[in-house]
PyMOL CGO cylinders between C-alpha atoms (Angstrom):
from pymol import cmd
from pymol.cgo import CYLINDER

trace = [
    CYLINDER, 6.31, -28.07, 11.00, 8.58, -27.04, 13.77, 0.3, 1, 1, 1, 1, 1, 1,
    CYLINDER, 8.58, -27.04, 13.77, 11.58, -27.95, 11.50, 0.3, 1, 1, 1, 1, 1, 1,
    CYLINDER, 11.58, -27.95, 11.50, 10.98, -24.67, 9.64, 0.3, 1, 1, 1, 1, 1, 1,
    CYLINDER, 10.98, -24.67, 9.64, 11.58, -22.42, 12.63, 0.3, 1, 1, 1, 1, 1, 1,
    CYLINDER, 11.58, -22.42, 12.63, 15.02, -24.29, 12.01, 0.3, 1, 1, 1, 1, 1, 1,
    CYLINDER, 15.02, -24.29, 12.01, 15.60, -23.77, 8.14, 0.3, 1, 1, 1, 1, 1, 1,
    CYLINDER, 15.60, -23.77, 8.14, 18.94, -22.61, 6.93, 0.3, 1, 1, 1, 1, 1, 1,
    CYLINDER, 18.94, -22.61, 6.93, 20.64, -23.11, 11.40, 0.3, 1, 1, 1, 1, 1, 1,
    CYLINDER, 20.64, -23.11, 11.40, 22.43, -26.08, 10.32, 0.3, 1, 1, 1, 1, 1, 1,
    CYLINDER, 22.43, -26.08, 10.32, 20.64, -28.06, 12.59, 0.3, 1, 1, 1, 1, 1, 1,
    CYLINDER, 20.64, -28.06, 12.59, 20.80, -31.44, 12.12, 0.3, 1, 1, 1, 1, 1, 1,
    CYLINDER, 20.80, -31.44, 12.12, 17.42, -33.45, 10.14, 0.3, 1, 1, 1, 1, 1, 1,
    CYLINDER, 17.42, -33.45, 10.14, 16.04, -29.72, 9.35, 0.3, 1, 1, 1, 1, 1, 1,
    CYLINDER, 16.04, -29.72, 9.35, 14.69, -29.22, 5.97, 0.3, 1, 1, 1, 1, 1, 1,
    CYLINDER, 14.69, -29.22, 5.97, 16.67, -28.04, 3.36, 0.3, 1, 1, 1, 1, 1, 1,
    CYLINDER, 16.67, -28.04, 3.36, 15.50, -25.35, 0.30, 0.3, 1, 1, 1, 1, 1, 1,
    CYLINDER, 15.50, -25.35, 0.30, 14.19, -27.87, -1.51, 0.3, 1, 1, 1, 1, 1, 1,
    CYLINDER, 14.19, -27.87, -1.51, 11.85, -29.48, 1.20, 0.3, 1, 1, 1, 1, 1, 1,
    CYLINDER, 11.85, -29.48, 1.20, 10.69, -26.49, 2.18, 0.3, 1, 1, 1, 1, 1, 1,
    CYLINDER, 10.69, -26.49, 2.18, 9.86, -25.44, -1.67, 0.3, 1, 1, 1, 1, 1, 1,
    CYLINDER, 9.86, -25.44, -1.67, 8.21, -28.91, -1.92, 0.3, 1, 1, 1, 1, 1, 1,
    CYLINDER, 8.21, -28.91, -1.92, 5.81, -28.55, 1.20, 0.3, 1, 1, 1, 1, 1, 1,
    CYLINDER, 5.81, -28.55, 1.20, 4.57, -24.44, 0.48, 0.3, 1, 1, 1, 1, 1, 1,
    CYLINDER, 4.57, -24.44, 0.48, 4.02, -25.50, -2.93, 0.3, 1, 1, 1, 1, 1, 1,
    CYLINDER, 4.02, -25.50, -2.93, 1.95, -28.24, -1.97, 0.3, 1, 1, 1, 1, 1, 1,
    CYLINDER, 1.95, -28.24, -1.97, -0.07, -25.82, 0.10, 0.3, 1, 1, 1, 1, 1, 1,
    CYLINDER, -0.07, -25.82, 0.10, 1.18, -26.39, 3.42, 0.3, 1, 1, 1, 1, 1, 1,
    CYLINDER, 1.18, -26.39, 3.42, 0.72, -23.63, 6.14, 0.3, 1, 1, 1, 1, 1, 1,
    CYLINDER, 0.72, -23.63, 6.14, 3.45, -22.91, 8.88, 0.3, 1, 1, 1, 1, 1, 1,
    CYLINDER, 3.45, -22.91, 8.88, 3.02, -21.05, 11.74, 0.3, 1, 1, 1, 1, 1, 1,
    CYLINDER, 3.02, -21.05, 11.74, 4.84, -18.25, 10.49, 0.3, 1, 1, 1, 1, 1, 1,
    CYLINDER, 4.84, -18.25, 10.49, 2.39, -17.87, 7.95, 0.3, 1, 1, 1, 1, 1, 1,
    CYLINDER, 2.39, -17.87, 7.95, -0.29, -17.79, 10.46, 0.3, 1, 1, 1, 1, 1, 1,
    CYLINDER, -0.29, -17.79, 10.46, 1.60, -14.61, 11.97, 0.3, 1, 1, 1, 1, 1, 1,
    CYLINDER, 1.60, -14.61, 11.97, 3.07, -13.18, 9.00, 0.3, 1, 1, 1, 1, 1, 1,
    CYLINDER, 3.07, -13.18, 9.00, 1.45, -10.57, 7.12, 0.3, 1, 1, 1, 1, 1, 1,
    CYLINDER, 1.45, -10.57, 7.12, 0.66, -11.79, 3.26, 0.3, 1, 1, 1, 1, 1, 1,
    CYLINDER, 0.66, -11.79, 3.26, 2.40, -8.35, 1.61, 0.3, 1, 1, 1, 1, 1, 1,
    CYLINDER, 2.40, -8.35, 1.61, 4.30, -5.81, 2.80, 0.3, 1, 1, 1, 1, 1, 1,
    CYLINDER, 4.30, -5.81, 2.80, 4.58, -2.47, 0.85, 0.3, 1, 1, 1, 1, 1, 1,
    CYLINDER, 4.58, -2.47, 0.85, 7.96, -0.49, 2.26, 0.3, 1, 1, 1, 1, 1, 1,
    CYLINDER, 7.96, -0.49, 2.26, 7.35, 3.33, 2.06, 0.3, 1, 1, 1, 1, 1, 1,
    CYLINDER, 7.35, 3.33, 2.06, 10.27, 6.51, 2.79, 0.3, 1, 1, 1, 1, 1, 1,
    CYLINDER, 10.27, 6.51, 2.79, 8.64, 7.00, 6.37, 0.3, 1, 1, 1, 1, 1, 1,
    CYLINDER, 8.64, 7.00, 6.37, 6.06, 4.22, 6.43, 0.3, 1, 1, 1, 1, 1, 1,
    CYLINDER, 6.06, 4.22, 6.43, 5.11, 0.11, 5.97, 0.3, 1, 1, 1, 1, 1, 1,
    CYLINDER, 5.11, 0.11, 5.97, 1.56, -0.78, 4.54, 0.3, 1, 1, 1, 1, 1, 1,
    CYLINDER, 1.56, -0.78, 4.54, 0.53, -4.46, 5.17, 0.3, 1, 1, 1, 1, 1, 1,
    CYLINDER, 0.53, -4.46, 5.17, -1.71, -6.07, 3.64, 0.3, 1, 1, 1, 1, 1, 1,
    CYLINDER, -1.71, -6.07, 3.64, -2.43, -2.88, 1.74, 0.3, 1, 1, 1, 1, 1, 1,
    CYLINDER, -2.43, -2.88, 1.74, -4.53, -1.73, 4.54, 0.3, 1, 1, 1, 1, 1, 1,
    CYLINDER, -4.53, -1.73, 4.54, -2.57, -0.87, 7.74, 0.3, 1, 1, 1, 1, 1, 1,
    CYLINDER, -2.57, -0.87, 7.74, -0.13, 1.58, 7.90, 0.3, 1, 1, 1, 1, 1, 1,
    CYLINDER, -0.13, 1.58, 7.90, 2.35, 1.08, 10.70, 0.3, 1, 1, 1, 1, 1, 1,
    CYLINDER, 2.35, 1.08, 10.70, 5.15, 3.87, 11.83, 0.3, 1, 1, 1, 1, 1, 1,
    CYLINDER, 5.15, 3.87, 11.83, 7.51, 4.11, 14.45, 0.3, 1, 1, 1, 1, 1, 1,
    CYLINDER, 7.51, 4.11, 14.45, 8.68, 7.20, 16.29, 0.3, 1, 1, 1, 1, 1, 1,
    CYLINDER, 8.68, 7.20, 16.29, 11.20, 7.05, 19.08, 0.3, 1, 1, 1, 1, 1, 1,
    CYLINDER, 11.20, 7.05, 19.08, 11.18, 9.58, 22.10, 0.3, 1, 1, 1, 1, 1, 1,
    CYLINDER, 11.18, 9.58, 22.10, 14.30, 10.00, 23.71, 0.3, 1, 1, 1, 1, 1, 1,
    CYLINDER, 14.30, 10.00, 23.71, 13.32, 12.20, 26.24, 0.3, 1, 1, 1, 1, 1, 1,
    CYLINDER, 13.32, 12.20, 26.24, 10.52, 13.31, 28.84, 0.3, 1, 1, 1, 1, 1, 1,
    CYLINDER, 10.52, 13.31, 28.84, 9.89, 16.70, 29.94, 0.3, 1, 1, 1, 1, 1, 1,
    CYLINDER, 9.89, 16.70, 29.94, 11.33, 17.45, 33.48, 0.3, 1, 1, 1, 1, 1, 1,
    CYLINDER, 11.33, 17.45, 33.48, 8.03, 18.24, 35.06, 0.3, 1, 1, 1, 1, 1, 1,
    CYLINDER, 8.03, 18.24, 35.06, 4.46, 16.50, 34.37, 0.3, 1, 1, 1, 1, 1, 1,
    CYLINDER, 4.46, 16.50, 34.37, 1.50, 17.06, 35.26, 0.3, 1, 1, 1, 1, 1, 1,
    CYLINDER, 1.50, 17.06, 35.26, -1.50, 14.69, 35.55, 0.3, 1, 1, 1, 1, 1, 1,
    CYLINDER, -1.50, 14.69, 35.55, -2.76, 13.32, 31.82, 0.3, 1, 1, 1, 1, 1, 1,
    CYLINDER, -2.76, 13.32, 31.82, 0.52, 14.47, 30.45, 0.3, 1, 1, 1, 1, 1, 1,
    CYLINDER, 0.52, 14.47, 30.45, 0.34, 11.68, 27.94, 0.3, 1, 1, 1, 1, 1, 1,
    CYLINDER, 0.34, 11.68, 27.94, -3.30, 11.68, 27.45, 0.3, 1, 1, 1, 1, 1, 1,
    CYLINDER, -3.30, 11.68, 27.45, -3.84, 13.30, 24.15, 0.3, 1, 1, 1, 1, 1, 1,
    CYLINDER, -3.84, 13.30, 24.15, -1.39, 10.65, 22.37, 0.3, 1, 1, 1, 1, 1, 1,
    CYLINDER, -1.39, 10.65, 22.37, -3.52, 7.92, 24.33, 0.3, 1, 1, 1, 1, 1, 1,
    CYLINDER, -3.52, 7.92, 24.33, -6.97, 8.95, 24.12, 0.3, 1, 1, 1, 1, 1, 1,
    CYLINDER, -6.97, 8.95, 24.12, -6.45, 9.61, 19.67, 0.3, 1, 1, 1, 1, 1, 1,
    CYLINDER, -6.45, 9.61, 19.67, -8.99, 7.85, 17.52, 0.3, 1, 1, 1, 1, 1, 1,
    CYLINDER, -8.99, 7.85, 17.52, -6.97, 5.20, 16.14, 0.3, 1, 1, 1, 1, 1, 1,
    CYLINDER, -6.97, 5.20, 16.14, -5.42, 2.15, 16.78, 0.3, 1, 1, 1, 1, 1, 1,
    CYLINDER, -5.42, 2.15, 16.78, -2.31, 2.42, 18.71, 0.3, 1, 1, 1, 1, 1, 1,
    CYLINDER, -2.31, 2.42, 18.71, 0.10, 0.28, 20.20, 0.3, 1, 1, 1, 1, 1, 1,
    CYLINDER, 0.10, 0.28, 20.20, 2.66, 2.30, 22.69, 0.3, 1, 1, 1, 1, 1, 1,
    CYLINDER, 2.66, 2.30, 22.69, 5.64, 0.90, 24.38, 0.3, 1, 1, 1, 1, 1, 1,
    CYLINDER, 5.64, 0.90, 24.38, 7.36, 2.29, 27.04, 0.3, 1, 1, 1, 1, 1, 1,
    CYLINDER, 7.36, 2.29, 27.04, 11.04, 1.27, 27.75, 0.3, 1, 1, 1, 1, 1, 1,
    CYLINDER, 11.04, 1.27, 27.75, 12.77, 2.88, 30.73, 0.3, 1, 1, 1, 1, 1, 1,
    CYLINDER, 12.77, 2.88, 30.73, 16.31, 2.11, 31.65, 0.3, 1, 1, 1, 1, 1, 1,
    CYLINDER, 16.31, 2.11, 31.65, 17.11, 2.08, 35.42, 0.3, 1, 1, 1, 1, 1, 1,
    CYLINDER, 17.11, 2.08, 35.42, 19.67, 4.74, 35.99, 0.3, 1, 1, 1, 1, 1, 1,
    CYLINDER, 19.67, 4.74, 35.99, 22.11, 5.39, 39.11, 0.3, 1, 1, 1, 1, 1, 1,
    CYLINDER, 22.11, 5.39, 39.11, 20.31, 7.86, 41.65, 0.3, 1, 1, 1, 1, 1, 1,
    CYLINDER, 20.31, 7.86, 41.65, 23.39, 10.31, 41.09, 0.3, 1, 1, 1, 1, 1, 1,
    CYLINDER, 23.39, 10.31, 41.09, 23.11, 9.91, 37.55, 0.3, 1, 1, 1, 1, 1, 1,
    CYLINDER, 23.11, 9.91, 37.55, 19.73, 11.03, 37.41, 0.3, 1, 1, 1, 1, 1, 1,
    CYLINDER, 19.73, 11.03, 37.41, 20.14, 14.05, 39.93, 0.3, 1, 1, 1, 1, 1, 1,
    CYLINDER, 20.14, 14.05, 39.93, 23.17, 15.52, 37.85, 0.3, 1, 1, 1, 1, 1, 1,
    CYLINDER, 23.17, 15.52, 37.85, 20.31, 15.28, 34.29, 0.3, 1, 1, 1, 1, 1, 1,
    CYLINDER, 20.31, 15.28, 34.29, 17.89, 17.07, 36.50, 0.3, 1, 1, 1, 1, 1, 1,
    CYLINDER, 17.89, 17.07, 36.50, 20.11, 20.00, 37.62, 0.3, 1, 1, 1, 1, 1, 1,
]
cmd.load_cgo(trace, "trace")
C-alpha cells in the first residue's frame, strides 16, 4: 500500500498504471481513499464534497490597527462549522512601526 504514495516518482519497485488499475479494480482501499473525499463538485466561488459540504476560502490580508476585546468573536461564535487559520509572518520591529504610522 505505501507504494502508491509513490506512483508516477520514478521510484524504483513502485507500481506502475497498470498495477495500480489492477489493485482499485479489485477493490482494494488505500489510504488516500480513506482521506479523500468520494466526489468533488467545483463551483465559480465554491467546492461541494460529497454533495453535502460546501467549503470556501477567503483570505484576509489585513487587521485593523486597533482591537478591542472579542474583536473576532462574531466570525467565531457563527452557527456553523468552521475551521480558521491564522498565519502571521514575523516582521522587523522597524518594519512594523513605519505600517503603523
Amino acid at each position: 500500500m505505501a507504494g502508491f504514495f509513490r506512483w508516477g516518482s520514478g521510484a524504483a519497485g513502485a507500481p506502475g498504471p497498470d498495477a495500480l488499475t489492477r489493485t482499485l479494480a479489485a477493490g482494494a482501499r488505500t489510504a488516500l481513499d480513506a482521506v479523500a473525499p468520494a466526489a468533488v463538485e467545483v463551483e465559480r466561488d465554491h467546492l461541494v464534497l460529497d454533495g453535502r459540504t460546501y467549503v470556501r476560502t477567503y483570505v484576509l490580508t489585513g487587521y485593523p490597527r486597533q482591537v478591542t476585546p472579542g474583536w473576532f468573536a462574531a466570525l467565531l461564535e457563527l452557527d456553523q462549522e468552521l475551521d480558521v487559520a491564522i498565519h502571521v509572518v514575523p516582521l522587523a520591529p522597524g518594519d512594523v512601526m513605519a505600517r503603523l504610522d
